[in-house]
N, C-alpha and C positions, 0 to 999 in steps of 0.2 A: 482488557479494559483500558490498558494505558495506551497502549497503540489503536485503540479506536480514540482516544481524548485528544493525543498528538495528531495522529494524520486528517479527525475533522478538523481540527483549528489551520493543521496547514492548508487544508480546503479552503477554508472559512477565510483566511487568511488573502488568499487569492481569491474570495468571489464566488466560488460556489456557493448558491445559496441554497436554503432551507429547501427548498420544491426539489431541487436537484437530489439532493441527500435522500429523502422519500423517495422519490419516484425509482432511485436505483437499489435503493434496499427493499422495495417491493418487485421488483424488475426482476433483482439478483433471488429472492425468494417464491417468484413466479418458477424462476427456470432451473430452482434447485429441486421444487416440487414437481414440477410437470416436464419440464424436458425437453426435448426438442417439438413438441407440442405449445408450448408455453412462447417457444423463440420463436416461431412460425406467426402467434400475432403479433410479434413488435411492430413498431411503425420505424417508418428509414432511418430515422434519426435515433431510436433507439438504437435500432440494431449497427450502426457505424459505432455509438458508443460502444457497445459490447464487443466490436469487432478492435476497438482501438483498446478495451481494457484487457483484454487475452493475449493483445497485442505486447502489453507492456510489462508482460512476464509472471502476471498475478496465475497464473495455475503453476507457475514452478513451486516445487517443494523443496527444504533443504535433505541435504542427506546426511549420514551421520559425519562424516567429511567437512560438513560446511559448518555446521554449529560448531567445532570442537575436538572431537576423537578422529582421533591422527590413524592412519593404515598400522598395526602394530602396537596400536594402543592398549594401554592394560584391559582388561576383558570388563574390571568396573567400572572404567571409564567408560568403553563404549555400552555395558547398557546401563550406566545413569544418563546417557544421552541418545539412546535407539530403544525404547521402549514404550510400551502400551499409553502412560502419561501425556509423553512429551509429543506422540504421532497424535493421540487426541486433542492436544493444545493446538497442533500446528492446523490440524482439522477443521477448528473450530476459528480460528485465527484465519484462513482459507475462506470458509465459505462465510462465517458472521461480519469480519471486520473488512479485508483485502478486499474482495470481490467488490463489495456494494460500495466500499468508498472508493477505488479508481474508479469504480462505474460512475458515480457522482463526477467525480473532476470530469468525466469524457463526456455527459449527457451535457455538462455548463459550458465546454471546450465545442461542442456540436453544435448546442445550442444559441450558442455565439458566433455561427459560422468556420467553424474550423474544417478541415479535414479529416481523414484518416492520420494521417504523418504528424497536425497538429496536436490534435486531441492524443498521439500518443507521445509525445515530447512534453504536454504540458504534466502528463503522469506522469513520467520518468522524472521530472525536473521538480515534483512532489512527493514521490512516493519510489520507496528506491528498491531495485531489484538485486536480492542479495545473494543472484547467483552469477553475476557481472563481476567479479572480483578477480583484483591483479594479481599477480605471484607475491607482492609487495604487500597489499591486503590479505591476502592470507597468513602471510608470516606474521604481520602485527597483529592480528585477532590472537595468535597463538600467544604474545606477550601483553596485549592487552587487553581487556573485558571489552566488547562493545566499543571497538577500534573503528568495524565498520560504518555501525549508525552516527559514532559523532562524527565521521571523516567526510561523511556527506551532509550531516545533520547541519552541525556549525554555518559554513557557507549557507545553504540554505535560508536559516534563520536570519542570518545578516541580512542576506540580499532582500528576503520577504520584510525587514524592520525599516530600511530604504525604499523597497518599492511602494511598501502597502504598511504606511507605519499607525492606518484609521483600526486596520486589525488588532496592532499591540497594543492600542490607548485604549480600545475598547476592553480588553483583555487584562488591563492594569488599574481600571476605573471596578470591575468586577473583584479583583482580589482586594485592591483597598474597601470596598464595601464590604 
């Protein structure tokens, strides 16, 4: 829930709007139910979004390596973090949240004339692929909680209160109410 609240605002934040968000969580729902049936009616501009959101890494999954337990790690360590729970979370985090919101940014990045290359830069530069990490990201996740998300998150945040700061007035008029 928290990571579908954050990454639609960071949508929201750059301009995806409301149509865009629908149309790919029914899109992303078309094509989890029917299949390559389902991909077959998109129209072009759908289907560059979807080619530019698989594009942007959303079917990577992490491994137990990436969230936390180290090669050699004590055995509770690795399964309080490789188990039936946590493969269900990421599942459901996979196909409910990931999927339908880069699909969103790519249908608004399409639909606004972008490209292929575009539409998959304006996802990367939203929405961060956390199987992309340096040797230097990896060591700091090991000493600190959620090293990666705020290492990308901060910037981000800055740069979208500067570019697009109608988002965060809108966003601060909502919490004082």
């Amino acid at each position: 829930v928290r990571n579908m609240m954050s990454a639609g605002f960071m949508n929201f934040s750059d301009g995806v709007g409301l149509r865009d968000h629908m149309d790919a969580f029914r899109i992303w729902g078309d094509i989890r139910r029917g299949g390559k049936q389902a991909m077959e009616s998109l129209g072009d501009e759908e289907r560059l979004a979807l080619e530019a959101t698989f594009g942007s890494g959303v079917a990577g999954r992490f491994g137990v390596e990436e969230i936390g337990a180290r090669e050699g790690a004590f055995k509770l360590e690795r399964k309080a973090l490789d188990n039936w729970a946590v493969r269900a979370s990421g599942s459901a985090g996979e196909n409910y949240v990931e999927g339908p919101i880069r699909l969103a940014a790519a249908l608004a990045a399409v639909r606004g004339g972008a490209n292929l290359d575009q539409a998959i830069g304006r996802i990367a530069r939203l929405h961060f692929d956390y199987s992309e990490l340096s040797k230097f990201d990896r060591a700091a996740k090991q000493l600190v909680p959620f090293y990666v998300f705020a290492s990308r998150n901060a910037p981000l945040q800055i740069q979208q209160m500067l570019t697009r700061p109608k988002a965060y007035a809108i966003y601060r008029n909502f919490v004082n109410n």
